[in-house]
C-alpha positions in Angstrom: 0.0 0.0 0.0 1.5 3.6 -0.9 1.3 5.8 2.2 2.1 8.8 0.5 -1.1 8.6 -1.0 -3.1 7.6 1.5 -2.1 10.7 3.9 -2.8 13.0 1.0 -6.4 11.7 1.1 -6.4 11.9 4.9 -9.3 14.2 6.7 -9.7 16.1 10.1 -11.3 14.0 12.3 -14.6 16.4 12.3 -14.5 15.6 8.6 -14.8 11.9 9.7 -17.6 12.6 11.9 -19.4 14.8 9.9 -19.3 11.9 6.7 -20.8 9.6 9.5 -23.6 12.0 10.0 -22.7 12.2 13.8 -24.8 14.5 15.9 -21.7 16.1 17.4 -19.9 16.6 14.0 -20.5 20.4 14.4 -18.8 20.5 18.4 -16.2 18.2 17.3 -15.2 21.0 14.1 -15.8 23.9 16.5 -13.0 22.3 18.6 -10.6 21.8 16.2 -11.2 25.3 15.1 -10.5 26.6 18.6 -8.0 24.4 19.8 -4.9 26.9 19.4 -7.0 29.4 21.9 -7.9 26.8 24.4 -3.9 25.4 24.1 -3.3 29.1 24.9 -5.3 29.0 28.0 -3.9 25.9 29.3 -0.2 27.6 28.9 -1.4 30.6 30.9 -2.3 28.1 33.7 -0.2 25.6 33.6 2.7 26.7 31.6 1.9 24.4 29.0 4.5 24.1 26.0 2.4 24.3 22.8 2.6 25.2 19.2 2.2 28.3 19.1 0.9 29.7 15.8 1.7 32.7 14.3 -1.7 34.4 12.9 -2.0 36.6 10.0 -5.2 37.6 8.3 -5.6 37.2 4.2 -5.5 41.1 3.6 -2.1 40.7 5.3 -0.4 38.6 2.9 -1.9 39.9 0.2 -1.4 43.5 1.0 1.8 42.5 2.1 2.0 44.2 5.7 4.9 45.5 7.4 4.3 43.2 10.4 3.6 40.2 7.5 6.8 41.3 5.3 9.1 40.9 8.2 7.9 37.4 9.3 8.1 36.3 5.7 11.3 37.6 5.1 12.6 35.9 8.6 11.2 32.7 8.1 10.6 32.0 3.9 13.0 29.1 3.2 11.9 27.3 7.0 9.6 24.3 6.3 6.0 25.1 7.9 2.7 23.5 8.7 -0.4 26.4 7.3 -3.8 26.6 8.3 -6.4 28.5 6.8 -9.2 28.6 10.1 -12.8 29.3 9.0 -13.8 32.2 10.8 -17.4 31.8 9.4 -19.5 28.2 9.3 -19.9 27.5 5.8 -16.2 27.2 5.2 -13.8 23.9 5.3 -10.2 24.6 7.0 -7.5 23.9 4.6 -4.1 23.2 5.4 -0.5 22.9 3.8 2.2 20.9 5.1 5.7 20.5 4.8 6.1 23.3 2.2 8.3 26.4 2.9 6.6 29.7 4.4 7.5 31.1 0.8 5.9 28.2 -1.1 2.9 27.9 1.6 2.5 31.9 0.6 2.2 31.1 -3.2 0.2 27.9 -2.2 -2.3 30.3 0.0 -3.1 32.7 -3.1 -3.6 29.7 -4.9 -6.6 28.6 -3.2 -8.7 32.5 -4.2 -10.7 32.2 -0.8 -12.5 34.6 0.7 -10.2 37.1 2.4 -12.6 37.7 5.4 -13.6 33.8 5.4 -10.7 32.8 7.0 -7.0 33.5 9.5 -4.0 32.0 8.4 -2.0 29.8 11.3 1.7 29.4 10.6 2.7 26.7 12.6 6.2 24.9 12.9 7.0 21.8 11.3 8.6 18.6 12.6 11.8 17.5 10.5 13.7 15.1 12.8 10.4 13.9 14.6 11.0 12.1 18.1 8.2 10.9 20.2 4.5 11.6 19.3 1.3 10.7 21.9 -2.4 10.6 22.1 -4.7 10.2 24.6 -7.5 10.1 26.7 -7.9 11.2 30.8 -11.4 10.7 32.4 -12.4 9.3 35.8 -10.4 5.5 35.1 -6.9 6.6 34.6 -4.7 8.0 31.2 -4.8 5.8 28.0 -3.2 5.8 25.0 -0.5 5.3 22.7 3.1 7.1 22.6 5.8 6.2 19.2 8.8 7.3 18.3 8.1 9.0 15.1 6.2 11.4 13.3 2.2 12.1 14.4 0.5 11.2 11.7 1.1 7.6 12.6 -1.2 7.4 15.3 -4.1 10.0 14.1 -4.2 8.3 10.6 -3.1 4.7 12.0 -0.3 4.1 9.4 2.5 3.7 11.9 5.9 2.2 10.4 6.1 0.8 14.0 3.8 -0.6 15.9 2.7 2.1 19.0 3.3 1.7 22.7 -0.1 1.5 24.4 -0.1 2.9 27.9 -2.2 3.5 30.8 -1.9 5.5 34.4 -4.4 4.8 37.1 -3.3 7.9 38.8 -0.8 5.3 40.7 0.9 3.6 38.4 2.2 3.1 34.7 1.5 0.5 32.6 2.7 0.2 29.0 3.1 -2.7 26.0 6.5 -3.1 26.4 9.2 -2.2 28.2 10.8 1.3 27.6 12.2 3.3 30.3 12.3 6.2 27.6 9.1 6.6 26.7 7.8 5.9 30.5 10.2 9.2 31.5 8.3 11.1 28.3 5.1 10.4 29.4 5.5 11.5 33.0 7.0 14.7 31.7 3.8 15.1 29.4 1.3 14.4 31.9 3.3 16.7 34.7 2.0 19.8 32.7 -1.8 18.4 33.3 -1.6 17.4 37.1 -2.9 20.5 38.8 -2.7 20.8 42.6 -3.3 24.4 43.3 -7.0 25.0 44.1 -7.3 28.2 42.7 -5.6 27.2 39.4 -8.6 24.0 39.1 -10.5 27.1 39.5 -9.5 28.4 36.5 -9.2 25.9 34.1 -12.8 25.3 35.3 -14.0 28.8 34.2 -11.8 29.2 31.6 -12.0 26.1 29.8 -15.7 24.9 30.9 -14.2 21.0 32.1 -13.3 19.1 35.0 -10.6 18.0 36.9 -10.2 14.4 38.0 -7.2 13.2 41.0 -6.0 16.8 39.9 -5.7 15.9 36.2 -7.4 18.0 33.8 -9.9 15.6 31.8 -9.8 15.6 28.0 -8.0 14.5 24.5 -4.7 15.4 24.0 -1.7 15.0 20.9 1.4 16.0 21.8 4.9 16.1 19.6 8.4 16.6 20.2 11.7 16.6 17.7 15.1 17.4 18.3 14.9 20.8 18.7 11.7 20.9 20.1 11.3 18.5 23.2 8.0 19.0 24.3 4.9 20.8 22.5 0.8 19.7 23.0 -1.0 20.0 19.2 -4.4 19.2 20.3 -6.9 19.2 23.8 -10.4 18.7 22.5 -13.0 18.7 25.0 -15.7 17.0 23.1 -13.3 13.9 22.6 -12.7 13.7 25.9 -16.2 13.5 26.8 -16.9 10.6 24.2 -14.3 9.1 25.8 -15.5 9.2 29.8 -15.6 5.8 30.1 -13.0 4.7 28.4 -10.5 2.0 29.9 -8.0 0.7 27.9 -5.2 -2.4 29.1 -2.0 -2.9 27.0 -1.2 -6.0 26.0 2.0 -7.4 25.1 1.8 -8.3 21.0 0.9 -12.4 21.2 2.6 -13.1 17.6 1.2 -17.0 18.1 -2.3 -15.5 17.5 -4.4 -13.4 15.8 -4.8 -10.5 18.0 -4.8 -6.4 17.8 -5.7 -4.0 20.1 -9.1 -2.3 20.8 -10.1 -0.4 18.7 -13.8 0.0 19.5 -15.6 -2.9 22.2 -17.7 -5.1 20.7 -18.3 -9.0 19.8 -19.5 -10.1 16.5 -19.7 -13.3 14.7 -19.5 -13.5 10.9 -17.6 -14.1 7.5 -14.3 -12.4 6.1 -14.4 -9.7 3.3 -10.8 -8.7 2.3 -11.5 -5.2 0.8 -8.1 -3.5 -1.0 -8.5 0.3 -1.8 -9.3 -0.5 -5.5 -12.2 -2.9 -4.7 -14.1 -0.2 -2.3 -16.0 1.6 -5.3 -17.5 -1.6 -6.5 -18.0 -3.2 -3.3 -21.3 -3.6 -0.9 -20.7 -5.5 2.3 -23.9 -7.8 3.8 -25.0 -7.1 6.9 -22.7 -10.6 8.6 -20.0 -9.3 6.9 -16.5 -8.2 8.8 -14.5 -6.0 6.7 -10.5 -6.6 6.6 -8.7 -4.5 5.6 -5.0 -3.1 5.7 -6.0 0.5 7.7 -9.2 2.5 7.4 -8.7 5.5 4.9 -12.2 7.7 4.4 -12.6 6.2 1.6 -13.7 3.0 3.4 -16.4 5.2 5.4 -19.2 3.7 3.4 -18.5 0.0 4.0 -17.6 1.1 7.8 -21.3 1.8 7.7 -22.4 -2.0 6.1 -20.2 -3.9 7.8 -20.8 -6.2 11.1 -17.4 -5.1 12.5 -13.7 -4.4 11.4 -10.3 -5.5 11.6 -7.3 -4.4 10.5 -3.5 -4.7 9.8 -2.5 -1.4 11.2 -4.1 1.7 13.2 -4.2 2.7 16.4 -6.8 2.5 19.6 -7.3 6.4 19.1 -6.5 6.8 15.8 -9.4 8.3 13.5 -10.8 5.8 12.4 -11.2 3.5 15.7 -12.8 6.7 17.0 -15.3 6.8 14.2 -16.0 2.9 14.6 -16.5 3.6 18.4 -19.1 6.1 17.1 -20.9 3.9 14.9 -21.0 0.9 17.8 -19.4 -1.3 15.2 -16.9 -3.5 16.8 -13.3 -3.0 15.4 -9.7 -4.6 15.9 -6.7 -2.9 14.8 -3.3 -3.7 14.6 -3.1 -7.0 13.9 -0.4 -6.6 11.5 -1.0 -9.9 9.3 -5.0 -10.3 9.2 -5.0 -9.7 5.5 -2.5 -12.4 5.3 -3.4 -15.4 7.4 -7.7 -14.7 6.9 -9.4 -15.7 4.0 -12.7 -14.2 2.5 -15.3 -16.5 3.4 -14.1 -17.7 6.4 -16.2 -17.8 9.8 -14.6 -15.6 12.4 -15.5 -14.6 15.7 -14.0 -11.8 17.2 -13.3 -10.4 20.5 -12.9 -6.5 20.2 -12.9 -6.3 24.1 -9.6 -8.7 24.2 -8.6 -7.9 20.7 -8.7 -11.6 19.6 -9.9 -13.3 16.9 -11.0 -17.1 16.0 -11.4 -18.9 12.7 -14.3 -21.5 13.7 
C-alpha cells in the first residue's frame, strides 16, 4: 500500500464525523477550530509548552504588511505546517504541510478564498520527529498510545512501528512493552496536566468549561516533540474527551502465536471475512454478517464502515481516526493485527473479540 497517498487523502477528524452523520460533528469541528485558543489557556495556567501559531489575516499577505513582510522575510526558506481557520461556518479549514513559508505563501493565493472567510495559522514543522502521543484522561486513569516517530502515525493509524499502548491509574504506569524512555516522556507530558493548586482548578474550570479528576485535567490530547523541540501539545479537545468518559483501555504485550490487535472499538461479533483493498471499495457492498478486513481505514472505506458487522485491520491505532469513528458507529473493530489480510481468507467464519482484541477462525 502507498502511504504517501493515503495521507494526501487523509481528513480532520470532524470531517470523519461529519461523513458519519454524527450528531456532534458540528462541536467536534468547533473544537478543532478553537483548539490553538484553548492550548493558549492551558499555557497561561499551567505553563503548557504548545505550538504556538503565528496568525495573519488574508489582507495581510496579500497587502503585504509591514508586520507580514518581516515574518516572511525571517522565516521564507523554513519548512512550515499552514492553516487556513474558517472564521465563518460554511467554510472547510485547509491546510498545507511541509512546504516552505514562501511556497505555503504562493500555495495560500492559490486557493482564491475569501479574504474575510478565514485566519491564516503558521505553525512549525517537525523534520527530525521524536516521540508523538495521544490520549485520553477521564475518571479511570490515562490511556493511549506514545511512538517514536512522526504524528500522523497514530491519528491516521499508518504507523511504520507498531505504538506503545499505555495507561496510568493515577498510581501507576503501565505500557506494552518495556521502555524506560518513553515511560520518562510520558511523565513529563502528563506533569504539565496534574494540577494541585486549588485556585488554578479554579480556572481551568472557568476558563476552559471541564473538569478536573485526582488533579488531572480531563480531556484528548496530541502532543509532539523533535530534536529541537522536546515537548509541544498539538491538540486538547474537550468533546473527545467527553466521548471518551468511560474509556478503559489495558496494554497488552503483541501475542505473535495469535491473531490478536488491540481495541479499537468494544464489541463481539460473529460472521464471514471480506478482504476489501483500496481499489475494490468503489464496487463493493458489504452484507450485513460481513467483517471488513482490511489493511488501515482510509475515508474512503467510510461507506462499508457503515455496512459492515465489524472491522479489523492490519494497522491503526486505539485512538487513531478511524477507531474513534467505529466507536461512534458501535461497530466492533480490531486494529493492529499486522498480518490479518495475510493469514484470513474471504469466506471464512470468524468470531471476534474486540474487548480482548482476539480473533478465532471457527
Amino acid at each position: 500500500m502507498d502511504l504517501s497517498k493515503l495521507y494526501k487523502k487523509q481528513i480532520s477528524m470532524h470531517e470523519w464525523f461529519e461523513n458519519i452523520g454524527h450528531k456532534d460533528a458540528q462541536a467536534v469541528r468547533e473544537e478543532d477550530y478553537t483548539r490553538q485558543e484553548r492550548l493558549k489557556q492551558l499555557n497561561a495556567i499551567t505553563d503548557l509548552p504548545y505550538d504556538r501559531p503565528e496568525i495573519f489575516t488574508p489582507h495581510d499577505i496579500l497587502d503585504t504588511t509591514e508586520k507580514f513582510d518581516r515574518f516572511l522575510n525571517e522565516n521564507r526558506d523554513k519548512k512550515c505546517r499552514l492553516r487556513l481557520v474558517p472564521l465563518v461556518p460554511d467554510k472547510q479549514k485547509l491546510r498545507s504541510v511541509g512546504r516552505t513559508v514562501g511556497e505555503s505563501v504562493d500555495w495560500f493565493k492559490e486557493q482564491n478564498v475569501e479574504p474575510n472567510a478565514y485566519e491564516l495559522h503558521f505553525l512549525s514543522f517537525t523534520e527530525n520527529p521524536q516521540w508523538a502521543t495521544i490520549f485520553v484522561i477521564n475518571e479511570n486513569g490515562i490511556f493511549g498510545e506514545a511512538v517514536f516517530g512522526g504524528h500522523n502515525q497514530l491519528t491516521q493509524g499508518f504507523h511504520e512501528q507498531r505504538p506503545i499502548t499505555f495507561s496510568f491509574d493515577f498510581n501507576s504506569w503501565e505500557l506494552s512493552e518495556e521502555n524506560e524512555q518513553a515511560r520518562k516522556h510520558l511523565e513529563k507530558i502528563i506533569s504539565y496536566l496534574h494540577i494541585l493548586d486549588i485556585s488554578a482548578q479554579q480556572k481551568v474550570k472557568e476558563s476552559l468549561h471541564t473538569d478536573c479528576t485526582h488533579n488531572y485535567i480531563k480531556g484528548y490530547f496530541e502532543t509532539v516533540s523533535d530534536r529541537d523541540l522536546p515537548l509541544q501539545f498539538i491538540d486538547y479537545n474537550r468533546v473527545l474527551g467527553k466521548l471518551y468518559s468511560d474509556v478503559y483501555i489495558t496494554p497488552s504485550q503483541h501475542n505473535t502465536g495469535n491473531l490478536t490487535g488491540q481495541t479499537g472499538s468494544p464489541g463481539k461479533a460473529t460472521g464471514s471475512v471480506r478482504i476489501i483493498t483500496p481499489g475494490q471499495i468503489p464496487n463493493t457492498t458489504l452484507q450485513p454478517h460481513e467483517i471488513l478486513v482490511c489493511d488501515v481505514t482510509s475515508p474512503d472505506y467510510v461507506p462499508l464502515m457503515k455496512q459492515a458487522a465489524a472491522i479489523i485491520t492490519d494497522r491503526g491505532g486505539i485512538l487513531s481516526h478511524a477507531a474513534i469513528v467505529s466507536r461512534e458507529m458501535n461497530k466492533p473493530c480490531i486494529v493492529g493485527t499486522e498480518n490479518a489480510t495475510g493469514v484470513l481468507k474471504d469466506g471464512q467464519e470468524v468470531k471476534m473479540d474486540a474487548e480482548t482484541g482476539t480473533i478465532e477462525v471457527l
